[in-house]
C-alpha positions as CSV (number, residue, x, y, z in Angstrom):
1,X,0.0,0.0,0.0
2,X,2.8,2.2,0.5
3,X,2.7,3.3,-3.5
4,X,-0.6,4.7,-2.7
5,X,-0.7,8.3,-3.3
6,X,-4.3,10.4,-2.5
7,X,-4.4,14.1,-3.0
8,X,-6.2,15.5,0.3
9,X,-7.7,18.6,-0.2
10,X,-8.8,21.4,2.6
11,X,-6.3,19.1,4.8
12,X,-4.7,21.9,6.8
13,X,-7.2,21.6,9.5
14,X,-10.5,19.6,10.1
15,X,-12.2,16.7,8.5
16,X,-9.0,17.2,5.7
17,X,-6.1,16.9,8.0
18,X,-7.9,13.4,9.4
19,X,-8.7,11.9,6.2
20,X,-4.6,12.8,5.7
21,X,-3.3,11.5,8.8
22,X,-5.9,8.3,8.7
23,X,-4.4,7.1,5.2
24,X,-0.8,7.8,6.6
25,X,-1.8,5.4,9.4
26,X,-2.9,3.0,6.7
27,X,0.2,2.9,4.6
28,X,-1.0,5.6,2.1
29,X,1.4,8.5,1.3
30,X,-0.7,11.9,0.7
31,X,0.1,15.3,-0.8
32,X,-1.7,17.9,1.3
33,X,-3.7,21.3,0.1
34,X,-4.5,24.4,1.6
35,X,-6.5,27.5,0.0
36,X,-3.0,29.6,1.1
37,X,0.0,29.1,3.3
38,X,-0.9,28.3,6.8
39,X,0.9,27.5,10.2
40,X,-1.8,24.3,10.1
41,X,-0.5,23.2,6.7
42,X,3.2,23.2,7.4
43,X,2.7,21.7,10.6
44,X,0.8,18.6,9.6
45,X,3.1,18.3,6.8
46,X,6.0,18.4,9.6
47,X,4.5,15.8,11.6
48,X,3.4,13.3,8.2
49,X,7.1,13.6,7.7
50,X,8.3,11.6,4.6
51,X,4.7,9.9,4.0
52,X,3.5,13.6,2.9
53,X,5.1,14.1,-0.3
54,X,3.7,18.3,-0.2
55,X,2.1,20.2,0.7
56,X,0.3,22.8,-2.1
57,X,-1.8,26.1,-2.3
58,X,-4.4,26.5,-4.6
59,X,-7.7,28.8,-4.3
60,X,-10.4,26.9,-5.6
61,X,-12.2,30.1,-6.3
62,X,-10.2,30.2,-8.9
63,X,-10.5,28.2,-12.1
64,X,-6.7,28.4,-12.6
65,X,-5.2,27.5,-9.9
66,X,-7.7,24.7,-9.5
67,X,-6.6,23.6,-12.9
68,X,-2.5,23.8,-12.0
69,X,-3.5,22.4,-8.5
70,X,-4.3,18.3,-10.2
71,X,-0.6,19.2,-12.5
72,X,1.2,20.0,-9.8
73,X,0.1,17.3,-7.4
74,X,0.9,14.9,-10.3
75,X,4.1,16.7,-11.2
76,X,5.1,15.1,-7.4
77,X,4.0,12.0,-8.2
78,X,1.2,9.5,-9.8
79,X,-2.3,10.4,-7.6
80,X,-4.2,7.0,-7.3
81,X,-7.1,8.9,-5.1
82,X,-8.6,12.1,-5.0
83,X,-10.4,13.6,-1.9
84,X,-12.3,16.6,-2.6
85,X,-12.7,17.8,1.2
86,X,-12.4,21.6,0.2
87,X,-15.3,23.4,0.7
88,X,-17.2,27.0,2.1
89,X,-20.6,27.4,4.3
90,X,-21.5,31.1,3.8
91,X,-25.2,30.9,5.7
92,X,-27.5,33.8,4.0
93,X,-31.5,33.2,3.6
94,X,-32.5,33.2,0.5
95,X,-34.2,36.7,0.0
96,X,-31.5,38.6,0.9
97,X,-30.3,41.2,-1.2
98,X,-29.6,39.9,-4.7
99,X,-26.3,41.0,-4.9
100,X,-25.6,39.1,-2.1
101,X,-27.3,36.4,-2.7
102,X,-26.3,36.2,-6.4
103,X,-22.4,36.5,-4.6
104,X,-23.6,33.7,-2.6
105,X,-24.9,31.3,-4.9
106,X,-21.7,31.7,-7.2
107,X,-18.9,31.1,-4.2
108,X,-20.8,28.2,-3.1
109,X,-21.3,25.9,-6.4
110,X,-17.5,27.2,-7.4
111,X,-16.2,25.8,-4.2
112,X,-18.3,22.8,-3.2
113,X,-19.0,21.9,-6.6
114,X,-17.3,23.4,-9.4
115,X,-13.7,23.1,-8.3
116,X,-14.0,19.4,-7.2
117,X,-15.9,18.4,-10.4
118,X,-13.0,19.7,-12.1
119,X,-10.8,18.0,-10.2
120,X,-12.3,14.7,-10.8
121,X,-12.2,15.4,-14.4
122,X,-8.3,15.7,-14.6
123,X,-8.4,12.7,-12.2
124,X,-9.9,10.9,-14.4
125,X,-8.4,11.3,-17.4
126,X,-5.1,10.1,-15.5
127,X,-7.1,7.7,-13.6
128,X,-8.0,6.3,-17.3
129,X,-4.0,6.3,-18.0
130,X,-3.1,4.2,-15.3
131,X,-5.9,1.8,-15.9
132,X,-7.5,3.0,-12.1
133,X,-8.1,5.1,-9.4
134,X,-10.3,6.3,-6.3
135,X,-12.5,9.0,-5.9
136,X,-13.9,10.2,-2.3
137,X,-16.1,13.6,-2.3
138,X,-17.1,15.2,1.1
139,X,-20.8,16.0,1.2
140,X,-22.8,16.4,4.2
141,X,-26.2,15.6,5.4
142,X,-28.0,18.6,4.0
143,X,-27.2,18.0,0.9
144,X,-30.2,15.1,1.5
145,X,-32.2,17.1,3.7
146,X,-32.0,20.5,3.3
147,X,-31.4,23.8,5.5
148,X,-33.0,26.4,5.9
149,X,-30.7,29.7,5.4
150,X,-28.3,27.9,4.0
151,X,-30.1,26.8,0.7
152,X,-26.9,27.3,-1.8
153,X,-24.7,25.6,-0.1
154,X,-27.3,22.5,0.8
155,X,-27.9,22.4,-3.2
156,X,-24.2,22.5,-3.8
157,X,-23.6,19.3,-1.6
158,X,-27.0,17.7,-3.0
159,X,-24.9,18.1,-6.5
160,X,-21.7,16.9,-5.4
161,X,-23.6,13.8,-4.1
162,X,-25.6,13.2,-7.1
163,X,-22.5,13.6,-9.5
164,X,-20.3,10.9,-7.7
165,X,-23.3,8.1,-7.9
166,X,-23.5,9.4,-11.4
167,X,-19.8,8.6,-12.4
168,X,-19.9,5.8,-10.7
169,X,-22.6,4.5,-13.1
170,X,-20.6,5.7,-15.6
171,X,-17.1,4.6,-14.9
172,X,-18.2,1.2,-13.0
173,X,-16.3,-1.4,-15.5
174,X,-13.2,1.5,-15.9
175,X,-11.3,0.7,-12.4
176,X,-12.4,3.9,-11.2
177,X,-14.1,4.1,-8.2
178,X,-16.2,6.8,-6.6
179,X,-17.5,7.6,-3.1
180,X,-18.8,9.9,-0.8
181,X,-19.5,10.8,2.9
182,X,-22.2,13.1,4.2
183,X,-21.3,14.4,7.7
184,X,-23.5,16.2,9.7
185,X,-22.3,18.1,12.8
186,X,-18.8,17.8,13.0
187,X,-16.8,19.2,16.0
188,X,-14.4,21.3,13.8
189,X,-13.1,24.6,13.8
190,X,-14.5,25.4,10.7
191,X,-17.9,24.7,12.1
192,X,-20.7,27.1,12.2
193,X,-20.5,30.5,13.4
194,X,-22.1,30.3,16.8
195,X,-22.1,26.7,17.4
196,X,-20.7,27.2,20.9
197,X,-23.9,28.8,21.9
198,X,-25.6,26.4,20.0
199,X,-24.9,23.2,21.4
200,X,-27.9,22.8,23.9
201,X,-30.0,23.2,20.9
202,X,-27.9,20.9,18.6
203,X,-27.1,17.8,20.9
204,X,-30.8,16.8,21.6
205,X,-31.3,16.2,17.6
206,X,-28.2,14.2,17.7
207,X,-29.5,10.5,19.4
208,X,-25.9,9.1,20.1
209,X,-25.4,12.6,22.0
210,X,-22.1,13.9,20.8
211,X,-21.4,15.6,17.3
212,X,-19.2,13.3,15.2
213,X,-15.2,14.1,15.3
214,X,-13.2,14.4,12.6
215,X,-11.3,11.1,13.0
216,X,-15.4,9.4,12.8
217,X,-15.3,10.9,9.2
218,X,-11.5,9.9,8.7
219,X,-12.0,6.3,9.2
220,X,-14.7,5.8,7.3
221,X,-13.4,7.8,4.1
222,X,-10.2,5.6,4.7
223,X,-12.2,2.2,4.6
224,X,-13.9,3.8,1.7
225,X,-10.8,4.4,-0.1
226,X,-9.4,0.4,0.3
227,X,-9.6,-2.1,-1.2
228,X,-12.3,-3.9,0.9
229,X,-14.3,-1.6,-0.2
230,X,-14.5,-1.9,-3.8
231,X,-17.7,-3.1,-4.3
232,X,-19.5,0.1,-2.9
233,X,-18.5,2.0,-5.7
234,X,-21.4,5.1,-5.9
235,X,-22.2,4.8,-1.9
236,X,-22.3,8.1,-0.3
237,X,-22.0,7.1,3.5
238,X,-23.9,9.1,6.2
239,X,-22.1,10.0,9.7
240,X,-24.3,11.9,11.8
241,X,-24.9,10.1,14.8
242,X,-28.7,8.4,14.0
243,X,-30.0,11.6,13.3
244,X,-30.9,11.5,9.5
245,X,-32.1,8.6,7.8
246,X,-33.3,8.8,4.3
């Protein structure tokens, strides 16, 4: 397993920098990204020591560096798994002023969909080269259920999970393999403005009574991405504590 190479992205800090350090544990070597330099990035890369092979910026905001982002991880070395773990929650109800809101639908679907459908096209096409490859796309669970106030970015996860079964279909007999996971309240620091104050609220919708850590989503994206795991090709796991079934 140690030939394995998966390009992380968003793994300075969160759900990213577990799904990095879970492969690591797994024999994986990874090549980290961050939207800029960050203490966070250099650090985890520090501690990965020679199983990170670097650690890149790109902002997925933009169209070119997300393009140079898939050449220069390959530039390192051959990717055999991408996970798209990038992404941006910008709350804002949907009748807010239409600047803002037109501002708000366009940063979401370039972030959380855009970018990482890009990404899995170059992916693929050198996925197709090397005759295989593995595909894991961080959702969440209101891209199944919704959210009020939050209605771009629930639509942008609902795409991301509906374009991984799709290539899934498409690429099933290929060797390439594609999965998701759909979190739902993660203990992070890129949760929710406010969460602090929201947790009495929170916690009672949550049955198992804890919100899911980033090592919950970690483990399960780095079964996901093995070999037992082959046959699930198109599953889009939820994590969320037995609070959303669907």
């Amino acid at each position: 397993m140690s030939s394995q190479v998966a390009l992380v992205t968003g793994s300075s800090r969160g759900i990213g920098a577990a799904i990095a350090t879970q492969l690591v544990h797994e024999g994986w070597q990874v090549i980290l990204h961050g939207s800029a330099p960050s203490e966070c990035l250099s650090q985890l890369q520090t501690t990965l020591g020679t199983n990170c092979l670097g650690a890149l910026t790109a902002d997925l905001k933009s169209p070119q560096e997300t393009s140079k982002l898939w050449s220069s991880a390959q530039s390192i070395a051959p990717i055999n798994a991408l996970v798209n773990n990038a992404g941006i929650y910008i709350p804002l109800p949907f009748q807010a002023d239409q600047q803002a809101w037109l501002t708000n639908r366009q940063e979401m679907f370039r972030v959380n969909f855009e970018a990482p459908s890009e990404l899995m096209y170059s992916a693929i096409t050198s996925f197709q080269a090397q005759g295989g490859g593995k595909i894991l796309n961080v959702a969440s669970r209101v891209g199944f259920r919704g959210e009020a106030n939050a209605s771009m970015y629930a639509a942008s996860k609902a795409a991301i999970i509906n374009l991984t079964r799709s290539l899934a279909v498409e690429y099933a007999n290929t060797g390439i393999e594609l999965f998701g996971i759909a979190p739902g309240w993660v203990a992070t620091s890129m949760s929710r403005d406010g969460m602090e104050d929201r947790l009495p609220e929170i916690l009672p919708t949550i049955p198992m009574g804890r919100m899911a850590s980033p090592e919950d989503c970690a483990v399960t994206a780095s079964f996901l991405l093995s070999q037992k795991a082959s046959y699930l090709s198109g599953v889009v796991i939820d994590i969320n504590g037995a609070s959303y079934f669907h």
